[in-house]
Short mmCIF file of the C-alpha atoms (twelve columns), coordinates in Angstrom:
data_MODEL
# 
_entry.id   MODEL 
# 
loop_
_atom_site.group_PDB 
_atom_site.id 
_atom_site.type_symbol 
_atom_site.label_atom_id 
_atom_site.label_alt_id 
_atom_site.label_comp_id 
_atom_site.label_asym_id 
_atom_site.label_seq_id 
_atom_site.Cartn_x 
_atom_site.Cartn_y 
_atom_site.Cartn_z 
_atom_site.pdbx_PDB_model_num 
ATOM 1   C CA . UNK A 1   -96.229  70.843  -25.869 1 
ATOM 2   C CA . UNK A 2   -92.343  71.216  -24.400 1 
ATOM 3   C CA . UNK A 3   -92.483  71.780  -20.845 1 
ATOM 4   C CA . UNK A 4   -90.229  75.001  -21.474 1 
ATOM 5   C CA . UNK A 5   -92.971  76.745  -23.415 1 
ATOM 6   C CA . UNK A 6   -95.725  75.751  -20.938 1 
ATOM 7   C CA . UNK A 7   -93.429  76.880  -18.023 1 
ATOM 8   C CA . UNK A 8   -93.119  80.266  -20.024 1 
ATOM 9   C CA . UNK A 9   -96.512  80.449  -20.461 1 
ATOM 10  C CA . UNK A 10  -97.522  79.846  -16.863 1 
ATOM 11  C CA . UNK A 11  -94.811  82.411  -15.883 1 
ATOM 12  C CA . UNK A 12  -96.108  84.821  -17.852 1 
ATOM 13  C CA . UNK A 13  -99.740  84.645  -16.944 1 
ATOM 14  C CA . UNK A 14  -98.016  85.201  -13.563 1 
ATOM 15  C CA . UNK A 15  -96.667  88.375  -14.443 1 
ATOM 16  C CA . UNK A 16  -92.979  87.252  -15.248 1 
ATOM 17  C CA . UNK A 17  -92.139  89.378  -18.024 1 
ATOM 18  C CA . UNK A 18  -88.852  87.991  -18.752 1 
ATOM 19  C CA . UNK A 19  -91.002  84.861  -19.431 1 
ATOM 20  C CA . UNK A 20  -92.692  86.438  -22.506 1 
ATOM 21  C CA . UNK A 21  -89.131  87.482  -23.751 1 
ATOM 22  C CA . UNK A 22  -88.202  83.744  -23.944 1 
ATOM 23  C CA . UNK A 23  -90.844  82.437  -25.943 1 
ATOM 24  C CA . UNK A 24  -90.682  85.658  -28.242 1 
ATOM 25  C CA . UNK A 25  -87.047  85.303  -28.602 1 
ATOM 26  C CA . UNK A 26  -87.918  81.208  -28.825 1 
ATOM 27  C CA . UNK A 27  -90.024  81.808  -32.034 1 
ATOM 28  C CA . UNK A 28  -89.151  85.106  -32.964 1 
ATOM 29  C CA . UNK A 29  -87.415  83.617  -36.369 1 
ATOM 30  C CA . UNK A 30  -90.247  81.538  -37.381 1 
ATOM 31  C CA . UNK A 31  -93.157  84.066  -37.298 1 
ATOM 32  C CA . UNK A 32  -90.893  86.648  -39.429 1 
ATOM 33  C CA . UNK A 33  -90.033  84.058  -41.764 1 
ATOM 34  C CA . UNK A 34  -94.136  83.847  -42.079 1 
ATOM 35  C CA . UNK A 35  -95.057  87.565  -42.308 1 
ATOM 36  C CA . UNK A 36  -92.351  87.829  -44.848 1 
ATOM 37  C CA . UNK A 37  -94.982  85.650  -46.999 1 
ATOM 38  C CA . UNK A 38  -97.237  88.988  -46.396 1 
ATOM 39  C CA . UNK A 39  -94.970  91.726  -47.274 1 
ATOM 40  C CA . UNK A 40  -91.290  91.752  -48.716 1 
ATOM 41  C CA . UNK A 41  -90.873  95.323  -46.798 1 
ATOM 42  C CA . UNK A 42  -88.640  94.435  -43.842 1 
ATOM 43  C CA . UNK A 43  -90.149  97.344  -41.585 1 
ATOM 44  C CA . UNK A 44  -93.644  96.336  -42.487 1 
ATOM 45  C CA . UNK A 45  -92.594  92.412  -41.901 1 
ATOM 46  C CA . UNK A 46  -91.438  93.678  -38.615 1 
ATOM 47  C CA . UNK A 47  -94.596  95.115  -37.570 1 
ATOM 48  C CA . UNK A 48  -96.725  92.152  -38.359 1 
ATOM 49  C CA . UNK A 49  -94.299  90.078  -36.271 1 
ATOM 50  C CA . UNK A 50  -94.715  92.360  -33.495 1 
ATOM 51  C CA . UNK A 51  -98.301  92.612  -33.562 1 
ATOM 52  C CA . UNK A 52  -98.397  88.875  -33.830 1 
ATOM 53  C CA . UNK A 53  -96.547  88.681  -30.773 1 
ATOM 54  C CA . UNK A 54  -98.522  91.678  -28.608 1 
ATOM 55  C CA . UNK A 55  -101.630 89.745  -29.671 1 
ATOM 56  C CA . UNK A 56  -100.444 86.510  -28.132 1 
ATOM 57  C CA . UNK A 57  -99.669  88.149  -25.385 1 
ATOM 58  C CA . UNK A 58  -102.968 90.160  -24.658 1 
ATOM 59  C CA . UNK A 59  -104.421 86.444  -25.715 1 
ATOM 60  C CA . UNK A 60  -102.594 84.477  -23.473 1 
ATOM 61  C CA . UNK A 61  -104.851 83.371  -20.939 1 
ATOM 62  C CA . UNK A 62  -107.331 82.171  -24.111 1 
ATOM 63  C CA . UNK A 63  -104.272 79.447  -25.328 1 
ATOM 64  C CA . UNK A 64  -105.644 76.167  -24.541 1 
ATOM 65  C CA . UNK A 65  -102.504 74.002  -25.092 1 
ATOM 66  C CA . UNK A 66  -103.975 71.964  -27.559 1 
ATOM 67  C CA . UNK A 67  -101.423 72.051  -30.131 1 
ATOM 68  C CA . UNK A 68  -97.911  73.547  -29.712 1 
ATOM 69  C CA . UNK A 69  -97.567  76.775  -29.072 1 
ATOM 70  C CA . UNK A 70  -95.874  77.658  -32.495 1 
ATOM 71  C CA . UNK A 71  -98.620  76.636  -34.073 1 
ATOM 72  C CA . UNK A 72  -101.176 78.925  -32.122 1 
ATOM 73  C CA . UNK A 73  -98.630  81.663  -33.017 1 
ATOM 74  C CA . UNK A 74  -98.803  80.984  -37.056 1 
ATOM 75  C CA . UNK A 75  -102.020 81.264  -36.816 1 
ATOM 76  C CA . UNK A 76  -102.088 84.636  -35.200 1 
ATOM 77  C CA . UNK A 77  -99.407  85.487  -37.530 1 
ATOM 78  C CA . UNK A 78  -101.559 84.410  -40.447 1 
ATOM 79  C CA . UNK A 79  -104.627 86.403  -39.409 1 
ATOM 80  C CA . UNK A 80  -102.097 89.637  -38.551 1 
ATOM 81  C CA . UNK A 81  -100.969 89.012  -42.581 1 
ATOM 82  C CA . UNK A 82  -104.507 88.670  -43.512 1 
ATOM 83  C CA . UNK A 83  -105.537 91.618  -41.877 1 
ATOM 84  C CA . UNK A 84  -102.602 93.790  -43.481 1 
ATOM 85  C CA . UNK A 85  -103.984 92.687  -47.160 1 
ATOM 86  C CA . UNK A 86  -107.042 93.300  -46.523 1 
ATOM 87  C CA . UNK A 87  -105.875 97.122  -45.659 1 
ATOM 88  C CA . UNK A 88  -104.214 96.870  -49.012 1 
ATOM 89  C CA . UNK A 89  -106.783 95.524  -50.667 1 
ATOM 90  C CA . UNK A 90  -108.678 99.048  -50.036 1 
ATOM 91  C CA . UNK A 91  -106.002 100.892 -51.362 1 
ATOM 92  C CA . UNK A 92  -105.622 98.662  -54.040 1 
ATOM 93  C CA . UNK A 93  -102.026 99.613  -55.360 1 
ATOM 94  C CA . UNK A 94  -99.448  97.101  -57.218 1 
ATOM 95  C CA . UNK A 95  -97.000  97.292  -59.393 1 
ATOM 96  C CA . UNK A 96  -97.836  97.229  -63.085 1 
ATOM 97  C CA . UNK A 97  -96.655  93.660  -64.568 1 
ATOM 98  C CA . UNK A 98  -95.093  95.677  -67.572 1 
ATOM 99  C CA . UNK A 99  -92.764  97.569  -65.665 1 
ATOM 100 C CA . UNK A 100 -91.047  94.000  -64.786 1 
ATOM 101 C CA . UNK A 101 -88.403  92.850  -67.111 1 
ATOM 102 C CA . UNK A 102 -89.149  89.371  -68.459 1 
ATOM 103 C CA . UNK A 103 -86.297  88.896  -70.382 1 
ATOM 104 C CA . UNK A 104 -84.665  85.766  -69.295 1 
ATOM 105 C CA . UNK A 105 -80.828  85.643  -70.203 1 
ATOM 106 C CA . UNK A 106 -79.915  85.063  -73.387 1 
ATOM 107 C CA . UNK A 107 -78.521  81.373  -72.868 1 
ATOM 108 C CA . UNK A 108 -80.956  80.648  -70.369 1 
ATOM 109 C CA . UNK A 109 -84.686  79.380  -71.203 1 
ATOM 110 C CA . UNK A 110 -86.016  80.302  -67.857 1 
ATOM 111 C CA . UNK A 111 -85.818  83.619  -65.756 1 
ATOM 112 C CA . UNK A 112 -83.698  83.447  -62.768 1 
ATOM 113 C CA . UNK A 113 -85.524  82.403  -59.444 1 
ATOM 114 C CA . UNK A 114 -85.554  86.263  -57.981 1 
ATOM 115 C CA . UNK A 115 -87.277  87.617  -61.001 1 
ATOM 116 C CA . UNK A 116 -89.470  84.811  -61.057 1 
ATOM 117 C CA . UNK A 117 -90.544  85.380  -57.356 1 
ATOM 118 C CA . UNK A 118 -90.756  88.961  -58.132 1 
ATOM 119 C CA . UNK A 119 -93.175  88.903  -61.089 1 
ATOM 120 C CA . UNK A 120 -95.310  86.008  -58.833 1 
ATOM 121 C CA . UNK A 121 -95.658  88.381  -56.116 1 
ATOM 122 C CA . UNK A 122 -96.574  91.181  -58.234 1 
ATOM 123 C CA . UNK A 123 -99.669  88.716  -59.688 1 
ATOM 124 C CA . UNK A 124 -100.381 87.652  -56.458 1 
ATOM 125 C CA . UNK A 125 -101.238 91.541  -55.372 1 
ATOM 126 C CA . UNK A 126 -104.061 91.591  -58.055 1 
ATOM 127 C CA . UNK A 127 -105.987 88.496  -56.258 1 
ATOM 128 C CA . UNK A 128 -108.320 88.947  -53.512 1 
ATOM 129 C CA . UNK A 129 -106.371 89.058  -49.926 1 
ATOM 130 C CA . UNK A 130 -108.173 85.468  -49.368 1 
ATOM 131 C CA . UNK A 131 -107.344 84.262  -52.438 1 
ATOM 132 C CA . UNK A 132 -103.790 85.032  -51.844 1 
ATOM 133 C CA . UNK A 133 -103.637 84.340  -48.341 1 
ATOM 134 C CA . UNK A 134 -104.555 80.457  -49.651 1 
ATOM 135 C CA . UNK A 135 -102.112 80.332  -52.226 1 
ATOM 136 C CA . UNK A 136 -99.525  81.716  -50.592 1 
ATOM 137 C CA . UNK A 137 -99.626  79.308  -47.490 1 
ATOM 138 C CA . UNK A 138 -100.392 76.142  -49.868 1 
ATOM 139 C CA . UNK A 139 -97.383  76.836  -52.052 1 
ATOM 140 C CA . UNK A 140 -95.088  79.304  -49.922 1 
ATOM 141 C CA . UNK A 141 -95.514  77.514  -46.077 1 
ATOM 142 C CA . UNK A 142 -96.677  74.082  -47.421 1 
ATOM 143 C CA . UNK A 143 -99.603  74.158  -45.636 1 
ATOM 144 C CA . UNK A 144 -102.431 71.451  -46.316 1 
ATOM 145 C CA . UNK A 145 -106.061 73.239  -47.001 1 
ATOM 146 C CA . UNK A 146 -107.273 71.445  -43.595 1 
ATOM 147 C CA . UNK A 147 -104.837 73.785  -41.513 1 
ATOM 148 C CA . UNK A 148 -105.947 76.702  -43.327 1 
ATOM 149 C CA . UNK A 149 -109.822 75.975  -42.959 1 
ATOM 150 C CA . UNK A 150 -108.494 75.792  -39.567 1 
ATOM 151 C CA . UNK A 151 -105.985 79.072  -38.977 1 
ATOM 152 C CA . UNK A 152 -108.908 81.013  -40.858 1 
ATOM 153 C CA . UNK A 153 -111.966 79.497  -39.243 1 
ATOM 154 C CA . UNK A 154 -113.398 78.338  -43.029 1 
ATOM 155 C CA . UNK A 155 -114.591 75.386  -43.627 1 
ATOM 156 C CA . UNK A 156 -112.323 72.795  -45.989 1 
ATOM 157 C CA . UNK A 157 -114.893 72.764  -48.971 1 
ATOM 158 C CA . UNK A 158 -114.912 76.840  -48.867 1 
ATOM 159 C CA . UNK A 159 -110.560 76.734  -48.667 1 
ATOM 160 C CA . UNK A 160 -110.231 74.427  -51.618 1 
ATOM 161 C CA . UNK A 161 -112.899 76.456  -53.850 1 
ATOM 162 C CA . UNK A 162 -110.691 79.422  -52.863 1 
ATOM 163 C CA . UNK A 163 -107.842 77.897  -53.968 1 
ATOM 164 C CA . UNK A 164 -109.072 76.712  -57.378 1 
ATOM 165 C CA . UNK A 165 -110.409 80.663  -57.783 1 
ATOM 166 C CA . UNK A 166 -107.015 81.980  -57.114 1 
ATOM 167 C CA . UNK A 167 -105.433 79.201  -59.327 1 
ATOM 168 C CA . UNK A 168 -108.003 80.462  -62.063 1 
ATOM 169 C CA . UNK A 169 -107.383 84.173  -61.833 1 
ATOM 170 C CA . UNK A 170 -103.836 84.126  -61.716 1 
ATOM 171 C CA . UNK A 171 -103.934 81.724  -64.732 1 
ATOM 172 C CA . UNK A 172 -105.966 84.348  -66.516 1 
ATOM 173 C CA . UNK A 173 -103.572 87.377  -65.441 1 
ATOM 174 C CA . UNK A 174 -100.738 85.881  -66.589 1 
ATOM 175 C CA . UNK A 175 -102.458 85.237  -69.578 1 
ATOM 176 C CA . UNK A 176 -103.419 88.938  -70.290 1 
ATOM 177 C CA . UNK A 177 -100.807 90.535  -69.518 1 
ATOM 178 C CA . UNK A 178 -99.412  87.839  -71.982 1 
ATOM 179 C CA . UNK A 179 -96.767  86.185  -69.685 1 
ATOM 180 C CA . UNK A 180 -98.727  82.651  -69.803 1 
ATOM 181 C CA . UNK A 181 -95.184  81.348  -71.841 1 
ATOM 182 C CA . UNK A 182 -92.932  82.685  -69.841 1 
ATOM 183 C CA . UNK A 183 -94.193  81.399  -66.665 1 
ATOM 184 C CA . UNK A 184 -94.313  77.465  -67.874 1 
ATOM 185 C CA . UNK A 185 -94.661  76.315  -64.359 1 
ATOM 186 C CA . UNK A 186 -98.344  77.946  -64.519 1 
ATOM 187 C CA . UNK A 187 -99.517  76.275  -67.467 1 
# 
């Protein structure tokens, strides 16, 4: 852990507001780029960054400096994302994958990379909010299934039969809504 965050840290516990600023403004970037896996809505990215960040705070005293302090933040982050999809998941509301244009240009055998990532995150919406939160750290942050188990509290085994699930059911979405061709990559 850098000495600066630990100072911060300590400071903070202390009272030292100004303190807490740093290390927000310190990894401020990195947790938005995270929740922005969770919603593409900037004002609803913005609030899961700033209840990340008034979690940490009211959890401060519980960080054990065991790994860096960015990395007890994603995984607040991660839960605050989880937590938001789950609240979705109730209301259960996506966009329907016909209203999406799949027309790829006519000289061009593949859509462009925005439509792509739109009609992804529009399949995505349709899987369970664990199923989604796996694939979208796996593929989106790069994260091995051993730091999910671990963000999540699951065990490995559980994370990689998630995984497979979500794999399977987005497979068979794209496959209904007859968009398996289109999307070569999932094939």
């Amino acid at each position: 852990m850098e000495n600066l965050d630990w100072d911060d840290i300590q400071a903070s516990l202390g009272g030292d507001e100004a303190a807490f600023e740093r290390l927000v403004r310190r990894y401020q970037e990195q947790i938005a780029q995270l929740c922005w896996r969770f919603s593409r809505d900037s004002a609803v990215c913005e609030r899961l960054v700033q209840d990340t960040f008034v979690e940490a705070y009211m959890s401060l005293r519980s960080y054990k400096a065991k790994a860096p302090f960015l990395h007890w933040l994603k995984k607040i982050a991660t839960r605050a994302g989880y937590r938001f999809w789950k609240e979705q998941d109730k209301e259960k509301r996506f966009v329907p994958l016909e209203e999406l244009d799949f027309a790829a240009p006519d000289n061009e055998q593949e859509l462009e990379p925005g439509k792509a990532a739109e009609i992804l995150h529009a399949m995505l919406e349709r899987l369970d909010s664990s199923e989604r939160l796996v694939l979208t750290l796996m593929y989106f942050e790069d994260c091995p299934i051993k730091e999910i188990a671990e963000r999540m509290g699951w065990t490995g085994a559980g994370t990689k039969m998630r995984a497979m699930r979500a794999r399977r059911k987005l497979k068979k979405i794209a496959e209904k809504e007859k968009i398996l061709e289109k999307l070569e990559w999932m094939q």
